[in-house]
N, CA, C and O atoms as a Tinker XYZ file with bonds, in Angstrom:
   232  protein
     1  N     -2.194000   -8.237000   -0.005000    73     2
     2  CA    -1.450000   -7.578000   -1.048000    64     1     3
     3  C     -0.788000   -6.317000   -0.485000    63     2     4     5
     4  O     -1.264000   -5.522000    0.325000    81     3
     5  N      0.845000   -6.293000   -1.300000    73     3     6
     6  CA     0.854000   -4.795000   -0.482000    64     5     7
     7  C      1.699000   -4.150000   -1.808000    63     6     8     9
     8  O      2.372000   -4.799000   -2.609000    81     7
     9  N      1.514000   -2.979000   -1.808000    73     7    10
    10  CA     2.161000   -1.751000   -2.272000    64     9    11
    11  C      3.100000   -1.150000   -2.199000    63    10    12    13
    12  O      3.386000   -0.989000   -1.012000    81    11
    13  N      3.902000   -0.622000   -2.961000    73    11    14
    14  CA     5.055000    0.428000   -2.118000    64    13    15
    15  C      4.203000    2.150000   -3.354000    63    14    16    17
    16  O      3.705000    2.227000   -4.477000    81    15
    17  N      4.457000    2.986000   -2.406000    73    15    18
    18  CA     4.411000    4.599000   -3.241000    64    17    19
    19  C      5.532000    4.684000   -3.197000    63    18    20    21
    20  O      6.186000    3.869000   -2.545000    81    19
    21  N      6.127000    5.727000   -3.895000    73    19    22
    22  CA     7.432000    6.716000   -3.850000    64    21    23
    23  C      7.156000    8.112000   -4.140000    63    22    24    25
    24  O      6.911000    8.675000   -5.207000    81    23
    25  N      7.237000    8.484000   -3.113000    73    23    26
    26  CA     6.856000   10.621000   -3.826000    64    25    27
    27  C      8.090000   11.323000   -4.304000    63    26    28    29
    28  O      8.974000   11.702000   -3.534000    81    27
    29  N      8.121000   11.500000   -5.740000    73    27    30
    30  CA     9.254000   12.126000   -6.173000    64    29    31
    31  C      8.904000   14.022000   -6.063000    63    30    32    33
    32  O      7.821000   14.389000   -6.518000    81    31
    33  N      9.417000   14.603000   -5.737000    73    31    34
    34  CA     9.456000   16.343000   -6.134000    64    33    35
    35  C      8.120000   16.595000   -4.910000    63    34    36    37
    36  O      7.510000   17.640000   -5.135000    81    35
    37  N      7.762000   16.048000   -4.065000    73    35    38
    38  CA     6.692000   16.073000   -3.453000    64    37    39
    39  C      5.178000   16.492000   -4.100000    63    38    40    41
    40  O      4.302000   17.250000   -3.683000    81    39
    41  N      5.254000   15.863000   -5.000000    73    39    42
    42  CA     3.395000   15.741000   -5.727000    64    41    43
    43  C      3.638000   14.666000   -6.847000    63    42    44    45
    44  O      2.637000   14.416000   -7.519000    81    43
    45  N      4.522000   14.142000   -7.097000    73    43    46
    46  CA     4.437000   13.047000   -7.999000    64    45    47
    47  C      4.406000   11.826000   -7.895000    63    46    48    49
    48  O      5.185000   11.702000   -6.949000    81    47
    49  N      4.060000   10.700000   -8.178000    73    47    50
    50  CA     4.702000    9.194000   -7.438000    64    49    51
    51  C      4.335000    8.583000   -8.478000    63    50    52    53
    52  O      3.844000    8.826000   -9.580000    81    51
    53  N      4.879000    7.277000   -7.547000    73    51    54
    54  CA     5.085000    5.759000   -8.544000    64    53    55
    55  C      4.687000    5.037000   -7.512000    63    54    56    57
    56  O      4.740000    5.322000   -6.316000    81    55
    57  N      4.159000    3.792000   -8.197000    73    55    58
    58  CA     3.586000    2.978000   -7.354000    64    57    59
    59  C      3.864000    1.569000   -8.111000    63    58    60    61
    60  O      3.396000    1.399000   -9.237000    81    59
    61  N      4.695000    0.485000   -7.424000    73    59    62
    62  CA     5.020000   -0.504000   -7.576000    64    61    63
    63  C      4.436000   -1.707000   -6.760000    63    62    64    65
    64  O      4.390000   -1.751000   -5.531000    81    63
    65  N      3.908000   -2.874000   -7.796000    73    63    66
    66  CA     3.574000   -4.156000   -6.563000    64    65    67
    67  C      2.195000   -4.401000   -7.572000    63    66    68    69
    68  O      2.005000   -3.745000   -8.596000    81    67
    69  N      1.277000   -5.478000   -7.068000    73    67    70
    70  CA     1.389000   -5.835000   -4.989000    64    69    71
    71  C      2.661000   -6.809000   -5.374000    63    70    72    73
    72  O      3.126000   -7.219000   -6.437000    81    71
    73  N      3.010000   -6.982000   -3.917000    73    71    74
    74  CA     3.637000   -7.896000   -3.553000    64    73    75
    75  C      2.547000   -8.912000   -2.503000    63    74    76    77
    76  O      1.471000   -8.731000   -1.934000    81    75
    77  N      3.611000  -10.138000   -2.654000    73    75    78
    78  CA     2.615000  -10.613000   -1.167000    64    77    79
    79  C      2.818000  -10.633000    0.339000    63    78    80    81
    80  O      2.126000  -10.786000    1.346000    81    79
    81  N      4.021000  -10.419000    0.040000    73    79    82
    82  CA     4.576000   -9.575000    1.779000    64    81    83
    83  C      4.810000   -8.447000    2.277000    63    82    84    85
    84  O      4.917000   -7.466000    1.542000    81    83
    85  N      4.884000   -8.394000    3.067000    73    83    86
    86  CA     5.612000   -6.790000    3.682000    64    85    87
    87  C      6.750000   -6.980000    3.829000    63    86    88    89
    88  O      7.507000   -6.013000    3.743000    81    87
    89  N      7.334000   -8.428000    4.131000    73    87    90
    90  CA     9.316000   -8.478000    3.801000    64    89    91
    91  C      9.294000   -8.427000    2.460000    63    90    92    93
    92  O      9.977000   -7.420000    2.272000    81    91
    93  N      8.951000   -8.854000    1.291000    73    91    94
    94  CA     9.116000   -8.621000    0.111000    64    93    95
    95  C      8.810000   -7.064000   -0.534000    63    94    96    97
    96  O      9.347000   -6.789000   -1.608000    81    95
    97  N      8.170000   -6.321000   -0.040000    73    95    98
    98  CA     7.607000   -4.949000   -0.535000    64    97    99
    99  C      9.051000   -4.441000    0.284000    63    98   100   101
   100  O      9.572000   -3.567000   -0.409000    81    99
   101  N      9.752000   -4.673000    1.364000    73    99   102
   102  CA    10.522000   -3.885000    1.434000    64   101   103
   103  C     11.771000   -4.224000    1.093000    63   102   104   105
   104  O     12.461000   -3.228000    0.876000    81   103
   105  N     12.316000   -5.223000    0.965000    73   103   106
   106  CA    13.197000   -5.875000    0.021000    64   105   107
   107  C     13.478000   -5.503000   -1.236000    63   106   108   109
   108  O     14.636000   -5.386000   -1.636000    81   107
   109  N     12.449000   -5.289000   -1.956000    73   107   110
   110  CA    12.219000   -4.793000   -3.379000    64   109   111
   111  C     12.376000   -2.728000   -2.858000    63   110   112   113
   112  O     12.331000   -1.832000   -3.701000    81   111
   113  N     12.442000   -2.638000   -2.274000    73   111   114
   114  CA    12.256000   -1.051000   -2.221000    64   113   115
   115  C     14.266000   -0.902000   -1.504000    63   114   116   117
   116  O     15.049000   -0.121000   -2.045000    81   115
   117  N     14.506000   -1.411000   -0.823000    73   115   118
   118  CA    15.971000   -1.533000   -0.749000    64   117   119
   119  C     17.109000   -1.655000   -2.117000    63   118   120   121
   120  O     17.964000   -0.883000   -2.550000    81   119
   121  N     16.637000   -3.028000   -2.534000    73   119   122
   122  CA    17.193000   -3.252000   -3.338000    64   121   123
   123  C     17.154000   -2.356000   -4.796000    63   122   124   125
   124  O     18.094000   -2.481000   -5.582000    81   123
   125  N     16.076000   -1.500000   -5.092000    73   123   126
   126  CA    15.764000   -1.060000   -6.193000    64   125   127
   127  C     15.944000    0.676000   -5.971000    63   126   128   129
   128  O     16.474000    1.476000   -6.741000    81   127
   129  N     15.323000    0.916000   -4.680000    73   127   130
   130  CA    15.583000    2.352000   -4.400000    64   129   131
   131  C     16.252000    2.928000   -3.052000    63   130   132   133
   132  O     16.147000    4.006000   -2.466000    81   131
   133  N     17.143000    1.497000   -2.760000    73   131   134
   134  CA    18.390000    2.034000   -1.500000    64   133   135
   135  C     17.710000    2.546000   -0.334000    63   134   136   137
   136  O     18.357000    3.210000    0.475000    81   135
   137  N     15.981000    2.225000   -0.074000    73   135   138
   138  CA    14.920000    3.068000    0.954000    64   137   139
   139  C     15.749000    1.867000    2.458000    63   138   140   141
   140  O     15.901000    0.670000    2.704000    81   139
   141  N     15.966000    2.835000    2.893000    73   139   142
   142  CA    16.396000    1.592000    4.500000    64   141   143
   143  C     15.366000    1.907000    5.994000    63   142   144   145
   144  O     15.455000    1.291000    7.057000    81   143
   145  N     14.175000    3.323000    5.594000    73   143   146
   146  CA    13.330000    3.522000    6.469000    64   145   147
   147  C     12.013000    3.418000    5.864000    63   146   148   149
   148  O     12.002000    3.801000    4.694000    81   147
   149  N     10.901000    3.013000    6.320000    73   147   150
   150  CA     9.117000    2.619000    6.104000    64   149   151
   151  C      8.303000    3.351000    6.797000    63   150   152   153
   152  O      8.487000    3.706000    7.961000    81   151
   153  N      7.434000    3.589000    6.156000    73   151   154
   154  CA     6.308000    4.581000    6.784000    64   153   155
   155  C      5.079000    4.035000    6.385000    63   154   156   157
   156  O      4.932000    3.912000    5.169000    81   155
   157  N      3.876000    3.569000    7.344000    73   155   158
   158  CA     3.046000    3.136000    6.547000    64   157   159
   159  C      2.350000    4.176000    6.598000    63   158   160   161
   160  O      2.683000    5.166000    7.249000    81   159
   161  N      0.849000    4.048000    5.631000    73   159   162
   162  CA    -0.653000    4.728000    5.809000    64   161   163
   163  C     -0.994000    4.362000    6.640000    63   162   164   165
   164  O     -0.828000    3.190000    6.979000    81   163
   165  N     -1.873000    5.597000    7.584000    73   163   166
   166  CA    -3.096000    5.322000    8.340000    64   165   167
   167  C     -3.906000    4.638000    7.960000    63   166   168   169
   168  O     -4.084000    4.868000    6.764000    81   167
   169  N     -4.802000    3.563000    8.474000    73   167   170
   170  CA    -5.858000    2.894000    8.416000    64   169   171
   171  C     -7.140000    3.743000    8.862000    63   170   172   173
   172  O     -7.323000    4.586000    9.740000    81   171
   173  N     -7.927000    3.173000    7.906000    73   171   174
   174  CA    -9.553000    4.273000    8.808000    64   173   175
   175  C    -10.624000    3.336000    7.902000    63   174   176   177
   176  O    -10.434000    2.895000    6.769000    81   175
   177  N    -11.696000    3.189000    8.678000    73   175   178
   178  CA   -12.742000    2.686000    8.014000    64   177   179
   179  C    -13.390000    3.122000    7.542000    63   178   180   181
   180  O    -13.603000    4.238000    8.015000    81   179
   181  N    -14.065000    2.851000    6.581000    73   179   182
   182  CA   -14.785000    4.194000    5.490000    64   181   183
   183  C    -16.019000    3.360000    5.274000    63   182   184   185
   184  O    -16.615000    3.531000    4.210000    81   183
   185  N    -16.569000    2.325000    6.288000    73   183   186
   186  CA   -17.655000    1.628000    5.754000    64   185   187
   187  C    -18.099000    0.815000    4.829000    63   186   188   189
   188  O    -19.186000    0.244000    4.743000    81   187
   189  N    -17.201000    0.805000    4.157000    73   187   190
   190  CA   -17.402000   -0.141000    3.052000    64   189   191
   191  C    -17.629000   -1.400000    3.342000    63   190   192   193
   192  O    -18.675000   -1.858000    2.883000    81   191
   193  N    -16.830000   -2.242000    4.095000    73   191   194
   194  CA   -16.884000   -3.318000    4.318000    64   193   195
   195  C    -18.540000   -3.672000    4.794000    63   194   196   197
   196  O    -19.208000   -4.598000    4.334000    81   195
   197  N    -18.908000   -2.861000    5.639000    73   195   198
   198  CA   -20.505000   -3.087000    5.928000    64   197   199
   199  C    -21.245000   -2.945000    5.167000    63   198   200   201
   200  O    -22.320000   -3.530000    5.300000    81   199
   201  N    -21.001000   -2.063000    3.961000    73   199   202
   202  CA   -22.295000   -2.044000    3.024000    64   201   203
   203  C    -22.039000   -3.204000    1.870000    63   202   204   205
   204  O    -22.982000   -3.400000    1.103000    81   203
   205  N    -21.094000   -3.819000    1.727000    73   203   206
   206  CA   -20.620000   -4.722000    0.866000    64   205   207
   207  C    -21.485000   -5.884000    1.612000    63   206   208   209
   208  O    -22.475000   -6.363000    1.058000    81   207
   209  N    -21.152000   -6.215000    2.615000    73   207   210
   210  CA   -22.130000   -7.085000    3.418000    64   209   211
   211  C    -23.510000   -6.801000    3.146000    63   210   212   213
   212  O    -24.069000   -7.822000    2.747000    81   211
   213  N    -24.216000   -5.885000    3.202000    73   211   214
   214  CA   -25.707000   -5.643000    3.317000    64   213   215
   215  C    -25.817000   -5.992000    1.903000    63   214   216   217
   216  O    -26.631000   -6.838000    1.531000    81   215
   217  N    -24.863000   -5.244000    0.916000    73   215   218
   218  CA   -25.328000   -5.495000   -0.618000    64   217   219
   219  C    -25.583000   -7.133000   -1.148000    63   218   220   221
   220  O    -26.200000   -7.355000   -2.190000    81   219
   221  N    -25.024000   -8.244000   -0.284000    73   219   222
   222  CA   -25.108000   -9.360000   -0.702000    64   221   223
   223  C    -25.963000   -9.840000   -0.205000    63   222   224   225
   224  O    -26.440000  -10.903000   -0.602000    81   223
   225  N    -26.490000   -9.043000    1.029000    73   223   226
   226  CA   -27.764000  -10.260000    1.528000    64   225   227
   227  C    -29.435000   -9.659000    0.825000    63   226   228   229
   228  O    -30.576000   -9.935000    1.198000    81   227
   229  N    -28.980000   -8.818000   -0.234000    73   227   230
   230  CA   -30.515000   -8.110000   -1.126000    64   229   231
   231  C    -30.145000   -9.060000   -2.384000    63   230   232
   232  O    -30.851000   -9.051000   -3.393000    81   231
């Protein structure tokens, strides 16, 4: 699934989607808000995924 943000006035946003692509999330952000450059988020692991695991095998 993916997302698009938009930061309006720098502290406000909108958030549109999911979509199921990343050509479609930016397609839709062209076409709707004329965006012709992408920036993604950093990725970081926050553990979750491992304790989600442990939680199913109790």
């Amino acid at each position: 699934m993916w997302f698009l943000s938009k930061v309006i006035e720098g502290h406000q946003f909108e958030i549109y989607g999911p979509f199921k692509s990343a050509d479609a999330t930016m397609k839709f952000a062209h076409e709707h808000h004329g965006i012709t450059s992408y920036r993604g988020a950093p990725e970081f692991d926050d553990g979750m995924d491992e304790l989600l695991e442990v939680l199913k095998t109790q």
